[in-house]
C-alpha positions as CSV (number, residue, x, y, z in Angstrom):
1,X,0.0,0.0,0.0
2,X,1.1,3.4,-0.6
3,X,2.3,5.6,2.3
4,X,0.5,8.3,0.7
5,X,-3.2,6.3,1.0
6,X,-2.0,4.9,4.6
7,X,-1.4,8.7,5.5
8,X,-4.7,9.9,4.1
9,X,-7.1,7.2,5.7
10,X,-8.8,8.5,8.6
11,X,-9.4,4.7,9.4
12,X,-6.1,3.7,9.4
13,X,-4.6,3.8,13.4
14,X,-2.3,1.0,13.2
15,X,1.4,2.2,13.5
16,X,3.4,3.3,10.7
17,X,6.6,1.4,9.9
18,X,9.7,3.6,8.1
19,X,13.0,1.9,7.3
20,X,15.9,4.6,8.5
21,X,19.4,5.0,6.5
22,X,20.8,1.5,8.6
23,X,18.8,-0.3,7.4
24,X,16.7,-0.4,11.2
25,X,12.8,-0.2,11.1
26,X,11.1,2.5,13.5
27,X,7.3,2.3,14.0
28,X,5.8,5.7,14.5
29,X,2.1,6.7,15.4
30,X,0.7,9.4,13.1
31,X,0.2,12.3,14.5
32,X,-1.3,14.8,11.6
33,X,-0.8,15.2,8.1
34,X,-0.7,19.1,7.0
35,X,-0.5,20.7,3.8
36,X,1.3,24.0,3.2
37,X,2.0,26.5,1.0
38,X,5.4,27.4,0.8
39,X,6.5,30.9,-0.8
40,X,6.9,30.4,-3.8
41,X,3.7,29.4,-4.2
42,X,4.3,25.6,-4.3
43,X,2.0,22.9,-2.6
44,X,3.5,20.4,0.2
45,X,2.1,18.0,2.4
46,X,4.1,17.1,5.9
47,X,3.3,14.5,8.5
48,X,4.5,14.9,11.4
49,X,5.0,11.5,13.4
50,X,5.9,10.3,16.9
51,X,8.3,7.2,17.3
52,X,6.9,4.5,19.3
53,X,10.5,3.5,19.5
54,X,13.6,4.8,20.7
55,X,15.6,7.0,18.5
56,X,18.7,8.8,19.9
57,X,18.1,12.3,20.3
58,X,14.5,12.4,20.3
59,X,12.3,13.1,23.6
60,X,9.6,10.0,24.3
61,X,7.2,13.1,24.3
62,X,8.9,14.6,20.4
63,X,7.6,14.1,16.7
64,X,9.5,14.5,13.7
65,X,8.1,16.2,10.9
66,X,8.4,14.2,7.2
67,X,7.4,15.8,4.2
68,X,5.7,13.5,1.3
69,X,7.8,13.4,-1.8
70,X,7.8,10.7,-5.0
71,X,10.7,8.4,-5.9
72,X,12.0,7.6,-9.0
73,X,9.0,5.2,-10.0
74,X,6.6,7.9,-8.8
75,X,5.9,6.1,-5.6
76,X,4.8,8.3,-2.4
77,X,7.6,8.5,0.1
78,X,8.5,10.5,3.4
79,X,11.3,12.2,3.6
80,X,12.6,13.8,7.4
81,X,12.0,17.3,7.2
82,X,16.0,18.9,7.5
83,X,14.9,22.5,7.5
84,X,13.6,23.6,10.9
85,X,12.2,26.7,9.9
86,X,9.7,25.0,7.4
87,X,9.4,22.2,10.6
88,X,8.7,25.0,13.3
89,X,5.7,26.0,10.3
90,X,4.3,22.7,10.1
91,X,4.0,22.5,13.7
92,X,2.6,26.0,14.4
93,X,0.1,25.2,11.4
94,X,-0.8,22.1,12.9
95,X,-1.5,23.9,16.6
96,X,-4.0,25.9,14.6
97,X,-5.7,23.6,12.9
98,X,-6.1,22.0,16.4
99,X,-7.3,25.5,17.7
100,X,-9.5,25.6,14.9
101,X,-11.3,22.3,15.5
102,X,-11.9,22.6,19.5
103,X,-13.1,26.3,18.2
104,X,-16.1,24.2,16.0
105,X,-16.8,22.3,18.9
């Protein structure tokens, strides 16, 4: 199954497992999925996930924030988001959309 559809289905609550650069796989629980427009104009979606396992230098209580990219084949892949600036965005965006939602309550 695509990571994309697995992102994107509001069913789906059953970890998600990444391979990392070693080779080592790392289930994380999804946290959101948040599209944003960057500056130039151009459309990105972001995840941003939690590790249910232990990776050095993240918190227990930290996500990391992945942004959806294609490969080669034009399969859906996440990427770890290197930038912090456009990271700190995702995050704030994703505080509002959680303000937003307990506001429609």
């Amino acid at each position: 199954m695509d990571i994309l559809d697995i992102l994107l289905d509001e069913d789906n609550h059953d970890p998600i497992t990444l391979v990392d650069e070693d080779g080592r796989t790392i289930d994380f629980e999804q946290i959101a999925v948040v599209p944003l427009t960057d500056s130039r104009g151009c459309k990105n979606l972001y995840c941003v996930l939690k590790p249910n396992d232990c990776i050095d230098g993240i918190a227990d209580d930290e996500a990391i924030v992945f942004r959806v990219d294609c490969n080669e084949e034009g399969q859906s892949i996440v990427c770890v988001e290197r930038d912090e600036e456009t990271a700190i965005t995702v995050f704030e965006h994703y505080y509002d959309l959680l303000e937003e939602a307990g506001d429609k309550k």
